[in-house]
C-alpha positions as CSV (number, residue, x, y, z in Angstrom):
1,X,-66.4,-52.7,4.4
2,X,-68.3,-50.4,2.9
3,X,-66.9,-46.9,2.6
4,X,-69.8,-44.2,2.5
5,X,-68.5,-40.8,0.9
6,X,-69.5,-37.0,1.9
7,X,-72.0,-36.9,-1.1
8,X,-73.6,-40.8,-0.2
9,X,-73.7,-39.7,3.1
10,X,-75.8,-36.2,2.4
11,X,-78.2,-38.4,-0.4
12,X,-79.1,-40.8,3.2
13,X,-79.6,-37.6,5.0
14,X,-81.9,-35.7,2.6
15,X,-83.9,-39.1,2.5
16,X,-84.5,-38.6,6.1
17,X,-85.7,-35.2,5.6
18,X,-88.0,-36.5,3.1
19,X,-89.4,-39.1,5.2
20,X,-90.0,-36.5,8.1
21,X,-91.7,-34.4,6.2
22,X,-94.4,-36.8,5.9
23,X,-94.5,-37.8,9.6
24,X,-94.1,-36.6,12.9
25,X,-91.7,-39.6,13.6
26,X,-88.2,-38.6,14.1
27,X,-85.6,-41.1,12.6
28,X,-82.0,-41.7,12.8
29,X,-79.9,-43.8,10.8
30,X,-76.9,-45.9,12.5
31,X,-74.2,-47.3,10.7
32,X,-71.4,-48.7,12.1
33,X,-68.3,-50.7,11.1
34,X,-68.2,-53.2,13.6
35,X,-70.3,-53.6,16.9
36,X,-66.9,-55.2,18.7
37,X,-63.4,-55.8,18.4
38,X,-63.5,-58.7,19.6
39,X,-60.0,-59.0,21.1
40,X,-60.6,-62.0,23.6
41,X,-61.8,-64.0,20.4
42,X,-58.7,-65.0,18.9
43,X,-56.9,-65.5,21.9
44,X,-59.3,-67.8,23.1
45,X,-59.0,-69.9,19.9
46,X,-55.2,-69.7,19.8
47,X,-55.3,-71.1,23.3
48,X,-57.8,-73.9,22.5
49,X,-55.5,-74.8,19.3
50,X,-52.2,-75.1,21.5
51,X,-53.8,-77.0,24.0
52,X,-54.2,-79.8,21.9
53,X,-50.4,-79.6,21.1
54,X,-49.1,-82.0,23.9
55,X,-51.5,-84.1,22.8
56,X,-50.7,-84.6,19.5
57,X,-46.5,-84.7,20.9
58,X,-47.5,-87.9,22.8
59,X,-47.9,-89.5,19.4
60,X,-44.4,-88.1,18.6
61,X,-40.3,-88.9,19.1
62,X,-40.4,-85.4,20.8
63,X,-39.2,-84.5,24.3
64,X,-40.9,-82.4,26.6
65,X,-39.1,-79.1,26.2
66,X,-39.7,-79.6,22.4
67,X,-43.2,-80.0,22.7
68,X,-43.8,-77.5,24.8
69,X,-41.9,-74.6,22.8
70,X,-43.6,-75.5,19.6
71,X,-47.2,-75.3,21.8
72,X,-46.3,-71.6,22.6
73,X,-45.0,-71.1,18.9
74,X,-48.7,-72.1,18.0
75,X,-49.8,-70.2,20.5
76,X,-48.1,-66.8,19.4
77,X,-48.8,-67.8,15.9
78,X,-52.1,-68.1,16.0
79,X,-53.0,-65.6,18.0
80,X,-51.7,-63.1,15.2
81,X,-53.4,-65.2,12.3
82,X,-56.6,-64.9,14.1
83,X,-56.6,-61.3,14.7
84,X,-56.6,-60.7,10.6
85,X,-60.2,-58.9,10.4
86,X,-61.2,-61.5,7.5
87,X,-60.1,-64.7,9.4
88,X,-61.1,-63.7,13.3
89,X,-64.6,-62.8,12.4
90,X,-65.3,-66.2,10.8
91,X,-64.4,-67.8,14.6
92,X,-67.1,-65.4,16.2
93,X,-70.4,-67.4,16.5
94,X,-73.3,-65.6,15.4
95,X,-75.0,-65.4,18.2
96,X,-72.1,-63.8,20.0
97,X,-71.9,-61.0,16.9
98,X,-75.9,-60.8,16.9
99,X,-75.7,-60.4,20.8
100,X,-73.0,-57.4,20.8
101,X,-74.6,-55.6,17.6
102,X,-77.9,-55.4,19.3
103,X,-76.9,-54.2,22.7
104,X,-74.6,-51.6,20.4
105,X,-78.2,-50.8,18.8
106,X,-79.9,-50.0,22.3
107,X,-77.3,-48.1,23.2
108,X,-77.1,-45.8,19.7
109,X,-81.1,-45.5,20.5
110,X,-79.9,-44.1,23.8
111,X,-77.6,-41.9,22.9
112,X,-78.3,-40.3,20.1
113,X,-81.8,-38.8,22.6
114,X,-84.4,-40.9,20.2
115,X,-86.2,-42.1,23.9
116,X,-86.7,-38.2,24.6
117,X,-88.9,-37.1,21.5
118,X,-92.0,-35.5,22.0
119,X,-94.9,-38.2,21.8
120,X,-91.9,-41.1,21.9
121,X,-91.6,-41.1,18.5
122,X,-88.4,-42.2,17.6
123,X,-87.1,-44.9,15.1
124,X,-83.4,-46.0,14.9
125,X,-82.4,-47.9,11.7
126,X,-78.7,-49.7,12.7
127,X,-76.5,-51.6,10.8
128,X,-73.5,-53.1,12.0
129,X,-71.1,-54.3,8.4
130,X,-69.0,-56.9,10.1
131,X,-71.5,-58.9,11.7
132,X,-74.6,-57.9,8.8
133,X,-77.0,-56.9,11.3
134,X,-79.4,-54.3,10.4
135,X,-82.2,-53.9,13.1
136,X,-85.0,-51.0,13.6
137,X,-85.8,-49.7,17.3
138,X,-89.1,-47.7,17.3
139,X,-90.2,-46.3,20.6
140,X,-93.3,-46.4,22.5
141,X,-95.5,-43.7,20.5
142,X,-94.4,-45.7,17.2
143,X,-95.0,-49.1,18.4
144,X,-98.8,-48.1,19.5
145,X,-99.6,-48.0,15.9
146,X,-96.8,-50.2,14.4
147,X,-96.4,-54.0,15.0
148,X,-93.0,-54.9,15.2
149,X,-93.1,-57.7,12.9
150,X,-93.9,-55.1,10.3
151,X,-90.2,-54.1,10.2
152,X,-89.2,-57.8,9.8
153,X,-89.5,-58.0,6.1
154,X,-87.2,-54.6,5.6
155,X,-84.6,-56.2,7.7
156,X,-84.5,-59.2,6.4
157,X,-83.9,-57.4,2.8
158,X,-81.6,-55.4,4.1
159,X,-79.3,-57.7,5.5
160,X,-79.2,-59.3,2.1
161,X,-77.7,-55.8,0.7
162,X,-75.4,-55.7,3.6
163,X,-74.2,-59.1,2.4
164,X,-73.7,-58.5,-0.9
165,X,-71.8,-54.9,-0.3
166,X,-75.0,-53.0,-1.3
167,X,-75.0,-50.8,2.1
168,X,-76.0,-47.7,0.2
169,X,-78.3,-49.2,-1.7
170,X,-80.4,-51.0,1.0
171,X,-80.3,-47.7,3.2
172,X,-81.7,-45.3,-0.1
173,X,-84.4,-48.4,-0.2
174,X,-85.3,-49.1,3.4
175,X,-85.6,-45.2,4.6
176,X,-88.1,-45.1,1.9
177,X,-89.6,-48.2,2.8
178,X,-89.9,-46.8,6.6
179,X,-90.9,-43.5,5.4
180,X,-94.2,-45.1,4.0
181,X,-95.0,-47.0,6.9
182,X,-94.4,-43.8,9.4
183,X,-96.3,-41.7,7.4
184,X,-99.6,-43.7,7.2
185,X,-99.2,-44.6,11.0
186,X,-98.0,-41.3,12.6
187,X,-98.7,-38.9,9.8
188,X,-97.4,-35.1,10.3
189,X,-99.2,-32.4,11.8
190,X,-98.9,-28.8,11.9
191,X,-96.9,-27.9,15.1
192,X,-94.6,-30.8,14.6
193,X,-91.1,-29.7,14.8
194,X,-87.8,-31.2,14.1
195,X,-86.1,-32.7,17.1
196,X,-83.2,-34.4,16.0
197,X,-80.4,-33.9,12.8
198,X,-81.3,-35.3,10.0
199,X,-78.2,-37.6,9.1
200,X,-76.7,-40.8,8.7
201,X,-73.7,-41.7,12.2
202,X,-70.7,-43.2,11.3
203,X,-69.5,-45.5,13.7
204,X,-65.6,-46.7,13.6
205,X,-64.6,-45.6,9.9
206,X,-61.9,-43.0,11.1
């Protein structure tokens, strides 16, 4: 995981100032750790792997009682092995990471107020490490002049930096990125006022 210091963190944040200065969107940048803990995961593989146990002791000298103690030692063992960050989230499919990380994204657009800016301009940029999802959520007043599939091509570079431990890097270049965009769609004007903090949410690094 990445780990985004006090002085990264205030570079992100000054880029969002910079980008509103230009525009009267108001954007917020997400990042969070993980989108789940997944708990059930492992458990649910354990339990799959020590199911097959008796199977495999039919094949064996074993007797019942054996067989059955070394299927809950599997069971136990398992269930620990697979809660290690690095092993338990290669056993999440990727729709099931996608899935969680973009109803965690709906519910940072929700929260953090982006669906009550004046003229619905709001943009969330999220991005979840452990499952490399990076999405942007732009709201109604955005989207009138924005297609969505513009965003697309920042994502997809962005997930490449998330990837390849580049987090910092990929925000500093897709703020900038969305700053352009915002600015030639919904440029500034004069009583335009700052709704929302200008800074980058931490989400499960404590």
């Amino acid at each position: 995981m990445a780990m985004i210091n006090d002085t990264e963190r205030q570079q992100i944040a000054d880029l969002i100032a910079e980008v509103e200065r230009h525009t009267d969107a108001e954007l917020v940048a997400v990042l969070a750790a993980r989108s789940d803990d997944y708990r059930y995961i492992p458990v649910l593989w354990a339990a799959l792997v020590a199911l097959a146990v008796p199977t495999v002791g039919l094949f064996t000298p074993f007797g019942g009682d054996l067989i059955a103690a070394a299927q809950l030692a599997v069971f136990c063992l398992l269930a620990v092995v697979f809660r290690i960050p690095a092993v338990g989230t290669r056993l999440i499919p990727r729709s099931v990471r996608y899935w969680r990380a973009a109803n965690m994204a709906r519910r940072q657009f929700l929260e953090q107020g982006l669906h009550h800016t004046k003229g619905d301009t709001g943009v969330l940029l999220f991005v979840s490490e452990a499952e490399h999802y990076v999405e942007i959520i732009a709201d109604r007043g955005i989207d009138r002049h924005v297609a969505p599939e513009r965003w697309r091509g920042l994502v997809d570079d962005f997930v490449i930096a998330v990837r390849t431990g580049r987090t910092l890097a990929g925000f500093e270049t897709t703020i900038a990125q969305i700053g352009e965009i915002l600015s030639d769609a919904v440029p500034k004007t004069p009583d335009n006022r700052n709704e929302l903090d200008d800074r980058l949410i931490l989400i499960g690094y404590d």
